[in-house]
MARKE-17186 format. One line per 10 residues: number of its first residue (from 1); their letters; for each residue x, y, z negated of N, C-alpha, C. Coordinates in Angstrom, 1 decimal. Atoms other than C-alpha are relative to their C-alpha. Layout:
N
NUM) a) X:Y:Z:X:Y:Z:X:Y:Z; ... $
//
This chain:
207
1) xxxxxxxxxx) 1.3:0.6:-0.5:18.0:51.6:-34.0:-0.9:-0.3:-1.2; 1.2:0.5:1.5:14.7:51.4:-36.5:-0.4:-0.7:0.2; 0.0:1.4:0.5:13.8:48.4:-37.8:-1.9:0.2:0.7; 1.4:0.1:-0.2:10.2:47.2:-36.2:-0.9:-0.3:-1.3; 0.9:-0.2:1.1:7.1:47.4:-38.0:0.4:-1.7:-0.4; 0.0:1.9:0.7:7.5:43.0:-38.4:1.0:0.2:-0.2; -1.3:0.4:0.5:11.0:43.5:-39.7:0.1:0.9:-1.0; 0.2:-0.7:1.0:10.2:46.0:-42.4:-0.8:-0.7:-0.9; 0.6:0.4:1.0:9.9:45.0:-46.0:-0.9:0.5:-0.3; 1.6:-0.6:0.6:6.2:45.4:-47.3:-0.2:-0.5:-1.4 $
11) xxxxxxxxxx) 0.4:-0.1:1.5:5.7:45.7:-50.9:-1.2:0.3:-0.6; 1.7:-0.4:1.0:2.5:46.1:-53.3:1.1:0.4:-1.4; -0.2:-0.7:1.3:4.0:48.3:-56.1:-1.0:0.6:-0.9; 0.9:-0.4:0.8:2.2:48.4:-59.1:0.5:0.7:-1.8; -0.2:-0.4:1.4:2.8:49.8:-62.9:-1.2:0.7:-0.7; 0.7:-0.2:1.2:1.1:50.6:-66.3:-1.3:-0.8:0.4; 1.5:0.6:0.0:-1.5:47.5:-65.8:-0.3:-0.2:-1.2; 0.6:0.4:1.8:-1.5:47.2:-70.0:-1.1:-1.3:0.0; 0.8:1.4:0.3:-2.5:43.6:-69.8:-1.1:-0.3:0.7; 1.1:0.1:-0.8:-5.5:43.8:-67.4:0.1:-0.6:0.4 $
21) xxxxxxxxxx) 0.0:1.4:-0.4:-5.9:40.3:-66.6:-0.9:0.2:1.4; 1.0:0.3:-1.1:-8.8:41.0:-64.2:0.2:1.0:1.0; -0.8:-1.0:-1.3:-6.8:44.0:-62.0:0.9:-0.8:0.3; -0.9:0.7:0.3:-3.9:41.8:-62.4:-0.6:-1.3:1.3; 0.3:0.9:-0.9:-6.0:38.8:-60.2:-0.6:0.8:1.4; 0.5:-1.0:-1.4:-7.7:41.6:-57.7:0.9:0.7:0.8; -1.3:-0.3:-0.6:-3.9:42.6:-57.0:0.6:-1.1:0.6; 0.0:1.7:-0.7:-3.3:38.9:-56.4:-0.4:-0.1:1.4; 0.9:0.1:-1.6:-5.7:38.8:-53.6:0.5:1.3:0.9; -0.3:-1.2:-0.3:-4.7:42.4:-52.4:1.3:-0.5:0.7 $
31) xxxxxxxxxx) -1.7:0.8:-0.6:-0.6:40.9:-52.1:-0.6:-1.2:1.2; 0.2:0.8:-1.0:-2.2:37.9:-50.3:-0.8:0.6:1.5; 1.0:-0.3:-1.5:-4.7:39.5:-47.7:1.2:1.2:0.4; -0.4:-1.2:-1.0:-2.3:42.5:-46.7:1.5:-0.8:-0.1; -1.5:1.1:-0.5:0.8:39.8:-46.6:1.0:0.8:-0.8; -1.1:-0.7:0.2:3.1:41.3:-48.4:1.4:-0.4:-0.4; -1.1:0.5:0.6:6.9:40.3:-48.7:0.3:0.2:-1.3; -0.6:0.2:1.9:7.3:41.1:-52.7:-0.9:1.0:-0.8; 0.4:-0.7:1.4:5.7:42.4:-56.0:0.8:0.8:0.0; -1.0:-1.1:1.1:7.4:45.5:-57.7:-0.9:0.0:-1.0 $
41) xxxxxxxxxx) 1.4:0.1:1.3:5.7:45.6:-61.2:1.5:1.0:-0.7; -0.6:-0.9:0.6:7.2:49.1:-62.5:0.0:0.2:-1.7; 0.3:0.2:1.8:6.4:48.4:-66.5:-0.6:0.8:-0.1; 1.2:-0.1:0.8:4.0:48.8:-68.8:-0.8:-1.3:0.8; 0.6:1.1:-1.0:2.6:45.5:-67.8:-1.0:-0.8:-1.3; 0.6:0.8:1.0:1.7:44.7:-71.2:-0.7:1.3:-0.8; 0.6:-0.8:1.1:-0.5:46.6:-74.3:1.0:0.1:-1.4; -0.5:0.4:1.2:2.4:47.0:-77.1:0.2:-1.3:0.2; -0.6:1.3:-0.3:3.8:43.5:-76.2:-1.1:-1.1:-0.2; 1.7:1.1:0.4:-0.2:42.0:-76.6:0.0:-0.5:1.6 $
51) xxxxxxxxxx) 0.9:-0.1:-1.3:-1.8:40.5:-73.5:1.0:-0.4:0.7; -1.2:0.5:-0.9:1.2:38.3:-71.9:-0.4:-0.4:1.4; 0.2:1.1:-0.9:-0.9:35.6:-70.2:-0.7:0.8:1.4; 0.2:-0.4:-1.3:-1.8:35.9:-66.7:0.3:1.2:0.7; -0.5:-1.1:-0.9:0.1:38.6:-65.5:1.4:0.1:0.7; -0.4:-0.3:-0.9:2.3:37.3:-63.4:-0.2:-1.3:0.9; 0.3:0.7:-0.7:1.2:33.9:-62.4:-1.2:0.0:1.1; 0.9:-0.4:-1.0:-1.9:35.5:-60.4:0.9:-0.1:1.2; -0.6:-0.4:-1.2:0.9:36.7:-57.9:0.7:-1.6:0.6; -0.9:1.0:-0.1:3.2:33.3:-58.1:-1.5:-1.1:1.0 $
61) xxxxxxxxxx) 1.2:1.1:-1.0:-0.4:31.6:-56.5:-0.2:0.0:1.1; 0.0:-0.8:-1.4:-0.3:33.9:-54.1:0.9:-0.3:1.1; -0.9:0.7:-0.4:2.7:32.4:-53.4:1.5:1.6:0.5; -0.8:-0.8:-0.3:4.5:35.7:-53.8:1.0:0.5:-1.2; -1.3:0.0:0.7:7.9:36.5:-55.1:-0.2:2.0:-0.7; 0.3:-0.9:0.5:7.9:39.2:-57.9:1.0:0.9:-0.5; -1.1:-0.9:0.6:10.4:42.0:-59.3:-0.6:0.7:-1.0; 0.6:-1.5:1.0:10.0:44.0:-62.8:0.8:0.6:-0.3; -1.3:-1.2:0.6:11.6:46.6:-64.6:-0.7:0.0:-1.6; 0.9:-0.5:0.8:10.3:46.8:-68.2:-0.4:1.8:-0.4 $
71) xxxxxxxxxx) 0.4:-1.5:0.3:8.2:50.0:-69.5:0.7:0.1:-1.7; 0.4:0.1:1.4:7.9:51.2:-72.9:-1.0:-0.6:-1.0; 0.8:1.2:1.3:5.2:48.7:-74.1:0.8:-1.1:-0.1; -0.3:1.2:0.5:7.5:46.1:-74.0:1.6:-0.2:0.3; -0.8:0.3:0.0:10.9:44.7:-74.7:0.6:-0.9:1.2; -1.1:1.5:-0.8:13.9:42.8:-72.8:-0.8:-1.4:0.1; 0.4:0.9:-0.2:12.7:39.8:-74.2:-1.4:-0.4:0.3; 1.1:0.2:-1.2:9.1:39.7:-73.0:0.3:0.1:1.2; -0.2:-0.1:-1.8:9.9:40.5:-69.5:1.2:-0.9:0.0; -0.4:1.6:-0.1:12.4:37.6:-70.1:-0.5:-1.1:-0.4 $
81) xxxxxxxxxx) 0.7:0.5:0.4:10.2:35.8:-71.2:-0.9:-0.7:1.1; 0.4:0.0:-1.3:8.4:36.3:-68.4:0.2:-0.6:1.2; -1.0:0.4:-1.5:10.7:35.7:-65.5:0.4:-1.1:-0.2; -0.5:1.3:0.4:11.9:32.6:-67.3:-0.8:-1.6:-0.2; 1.3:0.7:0.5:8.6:31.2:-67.7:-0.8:-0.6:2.4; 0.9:0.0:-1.7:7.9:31.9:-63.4:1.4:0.2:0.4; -0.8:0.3:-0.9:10.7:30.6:-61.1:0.4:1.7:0.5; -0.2:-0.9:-0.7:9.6:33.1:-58.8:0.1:1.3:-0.2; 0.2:-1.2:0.5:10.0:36.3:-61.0:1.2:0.2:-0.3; -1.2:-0.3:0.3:13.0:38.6:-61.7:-0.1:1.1:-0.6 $
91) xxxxxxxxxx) 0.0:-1.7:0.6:13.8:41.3:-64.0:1.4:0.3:0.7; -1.2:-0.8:-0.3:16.1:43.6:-62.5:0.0:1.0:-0.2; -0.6:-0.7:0.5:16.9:45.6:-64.8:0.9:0.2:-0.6; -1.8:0.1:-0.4:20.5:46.7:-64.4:0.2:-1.1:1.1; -0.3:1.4:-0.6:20.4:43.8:-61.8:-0.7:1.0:1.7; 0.6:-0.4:-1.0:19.5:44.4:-57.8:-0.1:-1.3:0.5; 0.9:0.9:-0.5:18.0:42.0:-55.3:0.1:0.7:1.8; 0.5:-0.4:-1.4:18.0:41.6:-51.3:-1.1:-0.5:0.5; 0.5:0.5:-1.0:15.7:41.1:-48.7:-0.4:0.8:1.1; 0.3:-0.3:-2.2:15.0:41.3:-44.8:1.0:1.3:-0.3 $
101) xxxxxxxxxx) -0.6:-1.0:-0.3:17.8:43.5:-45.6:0.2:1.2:-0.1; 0.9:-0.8:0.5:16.3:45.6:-48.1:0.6:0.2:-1.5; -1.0:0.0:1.0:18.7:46.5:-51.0:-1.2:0.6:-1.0; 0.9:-0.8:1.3:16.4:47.0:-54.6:1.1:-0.3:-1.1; -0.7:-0.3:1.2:17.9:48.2:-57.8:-1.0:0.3:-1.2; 0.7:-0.6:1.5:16.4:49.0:-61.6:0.4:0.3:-0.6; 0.0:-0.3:2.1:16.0:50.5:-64.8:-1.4:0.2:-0.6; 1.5:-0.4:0.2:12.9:50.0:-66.6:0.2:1.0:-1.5; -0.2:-0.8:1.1:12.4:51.4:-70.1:-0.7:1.8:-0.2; 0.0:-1.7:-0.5:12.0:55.1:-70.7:0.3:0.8:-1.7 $
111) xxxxxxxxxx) -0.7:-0.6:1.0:12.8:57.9:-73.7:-1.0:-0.2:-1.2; 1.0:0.6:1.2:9.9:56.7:-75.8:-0.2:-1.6:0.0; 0.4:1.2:0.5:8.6:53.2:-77.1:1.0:-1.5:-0.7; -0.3:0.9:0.7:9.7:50.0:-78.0:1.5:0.0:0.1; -0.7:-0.1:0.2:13.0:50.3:-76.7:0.2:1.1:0.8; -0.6:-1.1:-1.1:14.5:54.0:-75.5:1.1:0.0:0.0; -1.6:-0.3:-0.8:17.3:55.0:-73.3:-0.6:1.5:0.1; 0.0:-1.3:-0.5:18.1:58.1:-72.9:0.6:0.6:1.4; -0.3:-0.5:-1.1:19.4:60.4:-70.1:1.5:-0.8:1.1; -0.9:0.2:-0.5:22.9:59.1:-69.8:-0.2:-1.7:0.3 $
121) xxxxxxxxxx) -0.1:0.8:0.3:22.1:55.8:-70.7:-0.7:-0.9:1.3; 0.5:0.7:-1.1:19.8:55.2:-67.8:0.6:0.4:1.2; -0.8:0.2:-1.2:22.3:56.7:-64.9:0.7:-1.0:0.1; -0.5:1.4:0.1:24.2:53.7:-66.2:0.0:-1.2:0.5; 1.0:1.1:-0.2:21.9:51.3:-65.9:0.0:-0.3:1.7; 0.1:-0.3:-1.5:21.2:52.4:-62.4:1.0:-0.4:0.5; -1.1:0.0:-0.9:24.6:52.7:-61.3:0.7:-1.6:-0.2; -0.6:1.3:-0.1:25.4:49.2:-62.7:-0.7:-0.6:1.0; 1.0:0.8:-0.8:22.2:47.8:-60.7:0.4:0.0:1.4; -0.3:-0.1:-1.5:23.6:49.6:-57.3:1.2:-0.5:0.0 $
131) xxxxxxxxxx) -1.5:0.2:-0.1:26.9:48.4:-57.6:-0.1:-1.0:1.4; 0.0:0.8:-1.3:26.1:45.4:-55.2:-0.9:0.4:1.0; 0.7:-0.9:-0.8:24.5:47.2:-53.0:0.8:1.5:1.0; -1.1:-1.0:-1.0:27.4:49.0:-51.2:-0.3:0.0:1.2; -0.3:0.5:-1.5:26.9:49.0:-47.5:-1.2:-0.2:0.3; 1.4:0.6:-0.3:23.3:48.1:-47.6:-0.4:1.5:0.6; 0.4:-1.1:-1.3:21.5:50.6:-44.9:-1.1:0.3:-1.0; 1.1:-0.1:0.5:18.0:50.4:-46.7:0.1:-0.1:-1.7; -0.7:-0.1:1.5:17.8:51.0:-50.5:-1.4:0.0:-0.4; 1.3:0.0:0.7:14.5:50.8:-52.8:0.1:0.0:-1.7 $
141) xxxxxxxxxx) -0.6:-0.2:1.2:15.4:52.2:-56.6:-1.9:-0.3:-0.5; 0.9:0.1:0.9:12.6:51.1:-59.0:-0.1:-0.1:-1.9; 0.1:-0.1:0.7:12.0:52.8:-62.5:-1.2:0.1:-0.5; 1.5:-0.4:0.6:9.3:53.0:-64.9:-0.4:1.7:-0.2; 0.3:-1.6:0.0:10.1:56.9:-65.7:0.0:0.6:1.2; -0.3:-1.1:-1.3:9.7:59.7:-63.6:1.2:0.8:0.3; -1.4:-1.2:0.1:12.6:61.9:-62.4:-0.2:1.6:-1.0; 0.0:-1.4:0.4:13.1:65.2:-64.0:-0.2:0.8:0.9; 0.3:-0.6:-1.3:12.0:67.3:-61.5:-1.4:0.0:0.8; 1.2:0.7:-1.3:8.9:65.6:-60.1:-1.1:0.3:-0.4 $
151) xxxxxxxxxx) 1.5:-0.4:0.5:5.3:66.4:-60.3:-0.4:-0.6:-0.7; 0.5:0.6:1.3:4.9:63.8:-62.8:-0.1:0.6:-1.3; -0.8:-0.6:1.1:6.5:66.4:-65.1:-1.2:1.2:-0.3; 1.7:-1.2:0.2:2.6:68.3:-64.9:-0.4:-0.1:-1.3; 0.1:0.8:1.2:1.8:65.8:-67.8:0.4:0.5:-1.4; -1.0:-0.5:1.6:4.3:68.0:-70.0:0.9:-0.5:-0.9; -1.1:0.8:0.5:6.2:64.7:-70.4:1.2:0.1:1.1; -1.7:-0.3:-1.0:9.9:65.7:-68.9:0.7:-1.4:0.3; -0.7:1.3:-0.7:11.3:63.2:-66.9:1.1:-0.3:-0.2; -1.7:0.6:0.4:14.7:61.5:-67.1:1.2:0.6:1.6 $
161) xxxxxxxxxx) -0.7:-0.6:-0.6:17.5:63.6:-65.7:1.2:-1.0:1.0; -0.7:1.5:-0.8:19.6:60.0:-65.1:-0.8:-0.2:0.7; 1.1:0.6:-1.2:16.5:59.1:-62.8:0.4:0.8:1.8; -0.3:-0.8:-1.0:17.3:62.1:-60.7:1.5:0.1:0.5; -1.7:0.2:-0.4:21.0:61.8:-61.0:0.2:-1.2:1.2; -0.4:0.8:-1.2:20.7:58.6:-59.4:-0.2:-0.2:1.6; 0.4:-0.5:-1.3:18.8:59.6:-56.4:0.6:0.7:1.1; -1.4:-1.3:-1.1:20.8:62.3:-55.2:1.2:-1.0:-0.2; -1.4:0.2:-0.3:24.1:60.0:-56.1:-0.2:-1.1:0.8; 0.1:1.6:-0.4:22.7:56.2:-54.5:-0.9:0.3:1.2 $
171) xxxxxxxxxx) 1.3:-0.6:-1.2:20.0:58.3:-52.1:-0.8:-1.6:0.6; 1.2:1.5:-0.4:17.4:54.9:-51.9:-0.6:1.1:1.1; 1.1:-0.4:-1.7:14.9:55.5:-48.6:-1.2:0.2:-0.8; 1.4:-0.6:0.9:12.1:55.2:-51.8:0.5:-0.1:-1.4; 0.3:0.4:1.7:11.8:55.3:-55.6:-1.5:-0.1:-0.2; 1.6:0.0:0.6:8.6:54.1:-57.2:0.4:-0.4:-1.6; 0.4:-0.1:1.2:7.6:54.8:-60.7:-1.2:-0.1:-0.7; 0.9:-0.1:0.6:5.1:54.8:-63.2:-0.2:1.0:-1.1; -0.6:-0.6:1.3:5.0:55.9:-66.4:-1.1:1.1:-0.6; 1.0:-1.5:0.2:2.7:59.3:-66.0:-1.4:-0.9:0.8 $
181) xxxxxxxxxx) 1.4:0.2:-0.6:-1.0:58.0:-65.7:-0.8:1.0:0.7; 0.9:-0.9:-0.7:-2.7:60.9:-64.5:1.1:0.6:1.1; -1.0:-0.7:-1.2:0.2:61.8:-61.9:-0.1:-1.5:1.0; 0.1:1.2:-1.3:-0.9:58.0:-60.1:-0.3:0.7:1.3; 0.1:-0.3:-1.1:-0.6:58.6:-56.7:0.8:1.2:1.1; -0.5:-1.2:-0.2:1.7:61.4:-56.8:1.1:-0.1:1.2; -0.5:0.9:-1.2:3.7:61.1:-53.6:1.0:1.6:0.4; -0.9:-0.8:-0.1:7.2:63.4:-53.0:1.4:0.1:0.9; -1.4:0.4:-0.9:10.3:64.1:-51.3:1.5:0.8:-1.1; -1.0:-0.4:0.7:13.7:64.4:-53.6:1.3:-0.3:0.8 $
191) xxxxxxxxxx) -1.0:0.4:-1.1:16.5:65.2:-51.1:-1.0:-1.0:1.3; 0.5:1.1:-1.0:15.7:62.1:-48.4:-1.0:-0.8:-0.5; 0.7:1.3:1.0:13.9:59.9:-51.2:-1.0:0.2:0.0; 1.6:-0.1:0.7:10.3:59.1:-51.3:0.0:-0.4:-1.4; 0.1:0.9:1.2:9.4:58.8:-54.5:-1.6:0.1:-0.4; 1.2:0.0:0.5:6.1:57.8:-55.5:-0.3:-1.2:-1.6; 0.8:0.4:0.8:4.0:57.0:-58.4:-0.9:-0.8:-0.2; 0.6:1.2:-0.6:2.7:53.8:-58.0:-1.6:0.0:-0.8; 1.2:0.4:0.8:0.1:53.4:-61.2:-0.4:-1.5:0.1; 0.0:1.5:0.5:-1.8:50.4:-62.0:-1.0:-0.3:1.1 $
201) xxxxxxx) 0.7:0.1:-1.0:-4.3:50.6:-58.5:1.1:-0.4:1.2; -0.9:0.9:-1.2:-1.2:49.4:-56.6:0.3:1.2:1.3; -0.5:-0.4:-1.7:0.5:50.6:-52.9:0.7:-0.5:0.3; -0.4:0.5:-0.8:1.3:49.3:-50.2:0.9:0.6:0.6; -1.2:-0.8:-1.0:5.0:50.8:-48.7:0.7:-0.9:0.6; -0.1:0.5:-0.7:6.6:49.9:-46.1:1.7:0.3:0.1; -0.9:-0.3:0.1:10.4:50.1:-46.2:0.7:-0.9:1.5 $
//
């Protein structure tokens, strides 16, 4: 039986805002006027770990509950920093998270910047994150890289082969990523998986 349109999680997924305090409040209003049950904030949220403040308490106003992954501008401890600073915020990376019934998982990071993982290191990651997540019907994987495979891969930056491993082995209902700026909006099917490319203009999905 499929889940009605009012019983489906609705998310505003956004990534690579690099500190943009004033998209960062126009995404605020955006979560509030289209109702949305949760943030995803796929990293890159900061500029090189500059530009902390106000990017995540716009949403917490909103009165909405947030999820990140870090990118490659910024470390563990910033995006703990972060979440530790706002109740309502969670990094889950390696960590997963329910609602309405709606299993999410992470890995942020990627093979360049402040801190890299590599191929194996991020199936890992992943597969630690789904672990509680056995049994759950609906699934929603969120990294900051793109898969190996995906039209992000136009860019000429090669995607993470762990990204794609985990898709085909945990098959989520979506993946959203970032990571590739000029591939925003890029929108695909890997096996059953949507996976899209969220960027830093935001979307609304409907899981």
């Amino acid at each position: 039986m499929k889940k009605s349109k009012k019983n489906k999680l609705k998310i505003l997924a956004i990534g690579d805002i690099h500190g943009d305090k004033g998209l960062i409040k126009k995404l605020a209003q955006k979560a509030k006027k289209e109702n949305v049950d949760l943030v995803l904030m796929a990293g890159d949220l900061t500029f090189f770990e500059s530009s902390t403040e106000d990017l995540i308490g716009p949403f917490l106003k909103a009165k909405k509950e947030v999820l990140i992954v870090p990118g490659n501008h910024e470390s563990f401890a910033t995006v703990d920093f972060l979440t530790e600073m706002y109740p309502n915020a969670k990094n889950i990376h390696g960590y997963s998270f329910k609602k309405k019934g709606v299993g999410i998982f992470g890995a942020g990071l990627a093979d360049i910047g402040v801190t890299s993982v590599n191929d194996k290191e991020m199936f890992e990651i992943l597969k630690q994150a789904h672990k509680n997540l056995k049994g759950t019907k609906k699934k929603i994987m969120v990294t900051h890289m793109h898969p190996s495979g995906s039209k992000s891969e136009f860019s000429g930056f090669e995607g993470s082969k762990g990204i794609t491993k985990a898709i085909k082995k945990f098959k989520p209902d979506l993946h959203i990523h970032s990571h590739i700026h000029e591939a925003e909006g890029a929108q695909e099917k890997i096996g059953k998986t949507k996976v899209v490319n969220v960027g830093k203009k935001g979307r609304i999905l409907e899981v």
